[in-house]
C-alpha positions in Angstrom: 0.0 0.0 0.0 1.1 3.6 -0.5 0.2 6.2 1.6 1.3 10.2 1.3 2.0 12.7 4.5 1.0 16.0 4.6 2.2 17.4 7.8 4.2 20.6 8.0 6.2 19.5 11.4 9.8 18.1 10.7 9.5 15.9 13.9 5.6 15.2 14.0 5.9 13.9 10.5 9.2 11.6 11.2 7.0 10.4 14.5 4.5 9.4 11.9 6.4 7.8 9.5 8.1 6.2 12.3 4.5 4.7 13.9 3.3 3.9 10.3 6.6 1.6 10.0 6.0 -0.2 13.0 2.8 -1.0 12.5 2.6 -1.8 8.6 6.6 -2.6 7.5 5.4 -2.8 3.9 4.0 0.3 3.5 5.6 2.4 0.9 5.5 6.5 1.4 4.9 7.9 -1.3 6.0 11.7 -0.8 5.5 13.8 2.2 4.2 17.5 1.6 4.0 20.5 4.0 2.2 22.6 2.6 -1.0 23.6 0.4 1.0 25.0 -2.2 3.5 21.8 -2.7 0.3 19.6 -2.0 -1.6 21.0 -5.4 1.6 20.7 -7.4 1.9 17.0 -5.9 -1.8 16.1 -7.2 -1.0 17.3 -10.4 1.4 15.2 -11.3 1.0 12.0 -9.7 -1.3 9.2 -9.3 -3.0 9.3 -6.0 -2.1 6.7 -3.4 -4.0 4.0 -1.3 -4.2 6.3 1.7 -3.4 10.1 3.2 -2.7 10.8 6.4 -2.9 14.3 6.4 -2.6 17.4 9.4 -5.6 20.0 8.9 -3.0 23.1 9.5 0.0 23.6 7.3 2.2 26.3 6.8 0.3 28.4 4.6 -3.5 27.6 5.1 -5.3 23.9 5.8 -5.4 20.9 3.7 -9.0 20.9 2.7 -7.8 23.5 0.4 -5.7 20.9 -1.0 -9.3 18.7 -0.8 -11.0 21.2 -2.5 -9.4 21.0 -5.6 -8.3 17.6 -6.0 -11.2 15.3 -4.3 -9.7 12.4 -2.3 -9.7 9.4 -4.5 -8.8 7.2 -1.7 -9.4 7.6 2.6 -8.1 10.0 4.7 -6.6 10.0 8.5 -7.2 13.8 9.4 -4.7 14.4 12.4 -4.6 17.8 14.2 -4.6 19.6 18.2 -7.6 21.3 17.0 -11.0 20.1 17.1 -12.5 22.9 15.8 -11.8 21.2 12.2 -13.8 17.6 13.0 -16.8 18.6 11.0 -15.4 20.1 8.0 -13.3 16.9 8.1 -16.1 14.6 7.4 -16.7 16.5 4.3 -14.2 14.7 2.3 -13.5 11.1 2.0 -12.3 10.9 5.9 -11.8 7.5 7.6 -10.5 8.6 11.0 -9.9 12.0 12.9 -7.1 11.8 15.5 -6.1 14.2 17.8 -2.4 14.7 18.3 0.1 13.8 19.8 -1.4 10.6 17.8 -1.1 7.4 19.7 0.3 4.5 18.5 -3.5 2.3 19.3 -5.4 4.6 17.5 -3.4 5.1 14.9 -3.7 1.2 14.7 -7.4 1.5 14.8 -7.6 3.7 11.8 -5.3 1.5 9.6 -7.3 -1.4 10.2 -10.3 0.8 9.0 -8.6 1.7 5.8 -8.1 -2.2 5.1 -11.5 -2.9 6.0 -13.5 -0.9 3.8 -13.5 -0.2 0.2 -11.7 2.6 -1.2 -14.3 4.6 -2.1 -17.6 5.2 -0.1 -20.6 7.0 -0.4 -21.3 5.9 3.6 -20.5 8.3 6.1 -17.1 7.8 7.7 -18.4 8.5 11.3 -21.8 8.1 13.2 -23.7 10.9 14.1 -22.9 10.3 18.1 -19.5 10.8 17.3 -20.5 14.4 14.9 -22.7 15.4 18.2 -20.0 14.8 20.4 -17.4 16.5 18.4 -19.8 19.8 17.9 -20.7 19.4 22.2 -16.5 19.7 22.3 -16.8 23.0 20.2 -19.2 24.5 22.5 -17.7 23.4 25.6 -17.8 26.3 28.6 -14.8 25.9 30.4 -14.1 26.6 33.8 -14.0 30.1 35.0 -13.0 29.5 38.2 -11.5 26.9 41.1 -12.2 26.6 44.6 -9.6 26.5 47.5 -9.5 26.0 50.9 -8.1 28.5 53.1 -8.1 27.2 56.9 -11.8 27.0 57.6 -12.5 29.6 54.3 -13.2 28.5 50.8 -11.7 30.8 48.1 -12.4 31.1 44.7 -10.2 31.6 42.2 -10.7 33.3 38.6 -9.0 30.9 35.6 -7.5 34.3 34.1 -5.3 35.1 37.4 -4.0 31.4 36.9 -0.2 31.4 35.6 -0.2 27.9 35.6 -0.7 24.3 37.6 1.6 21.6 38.7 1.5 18.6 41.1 3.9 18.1 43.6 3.6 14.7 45.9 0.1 13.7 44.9 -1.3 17.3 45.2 -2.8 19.4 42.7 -1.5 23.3 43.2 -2.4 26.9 41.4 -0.3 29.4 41.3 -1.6 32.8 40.6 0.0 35.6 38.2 0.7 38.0 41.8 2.4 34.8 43.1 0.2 33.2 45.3 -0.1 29.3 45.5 -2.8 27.2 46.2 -4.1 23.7 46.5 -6.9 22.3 44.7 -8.7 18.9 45.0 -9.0 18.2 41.1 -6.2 16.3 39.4 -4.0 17.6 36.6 -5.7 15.6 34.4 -9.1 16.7 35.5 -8.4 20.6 35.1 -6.7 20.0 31.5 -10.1 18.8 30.6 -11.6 21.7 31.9 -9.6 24.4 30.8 -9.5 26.5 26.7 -7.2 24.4 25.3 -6.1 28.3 23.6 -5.0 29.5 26.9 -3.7 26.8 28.8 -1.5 24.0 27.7 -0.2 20.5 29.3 3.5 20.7 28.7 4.3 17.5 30.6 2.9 15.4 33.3 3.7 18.0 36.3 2.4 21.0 34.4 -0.1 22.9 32.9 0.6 26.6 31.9 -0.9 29.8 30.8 0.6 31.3 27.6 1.0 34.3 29.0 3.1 32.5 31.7 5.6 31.2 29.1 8.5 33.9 29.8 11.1 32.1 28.2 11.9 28.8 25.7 15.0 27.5 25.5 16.6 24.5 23.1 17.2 21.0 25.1 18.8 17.5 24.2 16.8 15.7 21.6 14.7 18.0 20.1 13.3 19.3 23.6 13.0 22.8 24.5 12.8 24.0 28.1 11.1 26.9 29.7 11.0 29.7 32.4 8.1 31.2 33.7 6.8 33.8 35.5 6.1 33.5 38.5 9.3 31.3 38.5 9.2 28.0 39.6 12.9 26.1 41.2 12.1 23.4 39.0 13.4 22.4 35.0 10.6 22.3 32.9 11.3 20.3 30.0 8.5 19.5 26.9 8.9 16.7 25.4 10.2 16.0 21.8 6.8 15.0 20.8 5.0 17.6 21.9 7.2 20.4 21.2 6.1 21.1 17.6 2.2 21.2 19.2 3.6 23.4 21.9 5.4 26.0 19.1 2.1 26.0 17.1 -0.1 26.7 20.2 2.2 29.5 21.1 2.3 31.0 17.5 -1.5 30.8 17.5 
């Protein structure tokens, strides 16, 4: 089978192409584009392949403008951080929607999709609980503010004075743009569901920051970067390789 990229990240796409190795050995890649401009020129003047597994935002707009003009001949695996493109996704010939950083199970999931059903179908790719659920994720109210315990006083913090959380020896703690720290009863991974995924972002498992807390990013081993922020914290805060090119994007948006 051959299957084309379109992703504009350098490391996202080798973590693809990596994954898609692993799991199908005989897969042949057939080119791997990064933008809408080289994607056009690419449909031009070649045949299209068995699959796509294409990102929604490229360098210089989305891929369904590639779609637009050169109808999908054969499924597509829509990846992106941004859910705000599901729907438009299942406009085009779509057999999966995954949300970055794409894991390796789901990724799985989709392939065995692609094998399962024809090439071409006039069938919707996804069920309409899936569409509802997607458009409920669009119109999500986050959380505008946390409770805290103050001695025998409860407190309530507002999300926009929130530089950023972090955990610490099973505890959950805010700390507050004028510096003041306090302890919550949610987990991490509760608040990160609870939170604008355009404000606040989950750099690692320890913590969760505000992007106007990002003071500083710095280049690390392995394609890392590491930050400061403000209020400082006495602690490295590395991002991962994986998530670094989702963590440049989200700060450049």
């Amino acid at each position: 089978m051959k299957v084309l990229i379109i992703e504009d990240e350098r490391l996202a796409s080798e973590r693809l192409i990596e994954l898609l190795k692993e799991l199908k050995p005989k897969l042949e890649i057939v080119g791997t584009i990064r933008s809408v401009e080289a994607g056009l020129l690419w449909f031009e003047n070649n045949q299209p392949p068995n699959f796509i597994v294409s990102d929604i935002q490229l360098l210089d707009g989305t891929s369904f403008e590639i779609f637009e003009q050169h109808k999908p001949k054969c499924k597509v695996i829509f990846t992106t951080a941004y859910n705000q493109y599901a729907i438009k996704a299942f406009e085009v010939n779509s057999v999966d929607y995954l949300l970055k950083p794409i894991q390796r199970e789901k990724l799985a999931a989709a392939l065995e999709k692609i094998e399962e059903q024809p090439a071409i179908s006039t069938s919707p790719a996804f069920d309409l609980s899936q569409i509802k659920a997607l458009i409920n994720e669009q119109n999500k109210e986050y959380k505008s503010r946390f409770l805290t315990k103050i001695g025998q006083r409860i407190r309530a913090i507002p999300t926009e004075k929130i530089a950023y959380f972090y955990t610490h020896d099973k505890l959950t703690y805010i700390v507050t743009f004028e510096k003041q720290k306090y302890i919550i009863d949610n987990t991490l991974e509760e608040v990160d569901q609870m939170l604008n995924p355009k404000q606040f972002f989950r750099v690692n498992r320890k913590f969760l920051v505000h992007f106007d807390a990002v003071s500083d990013i710095h280049p690390y081993f392995k394609g890392r970067v590491k930050l400061s922020l403000s209020p400082e914290i006495d602690e490295d805060i590395v991002v991962s390789s994986e998530k670094t090119p989702l963590f440049k994007h989200w700060l450049d948006n």
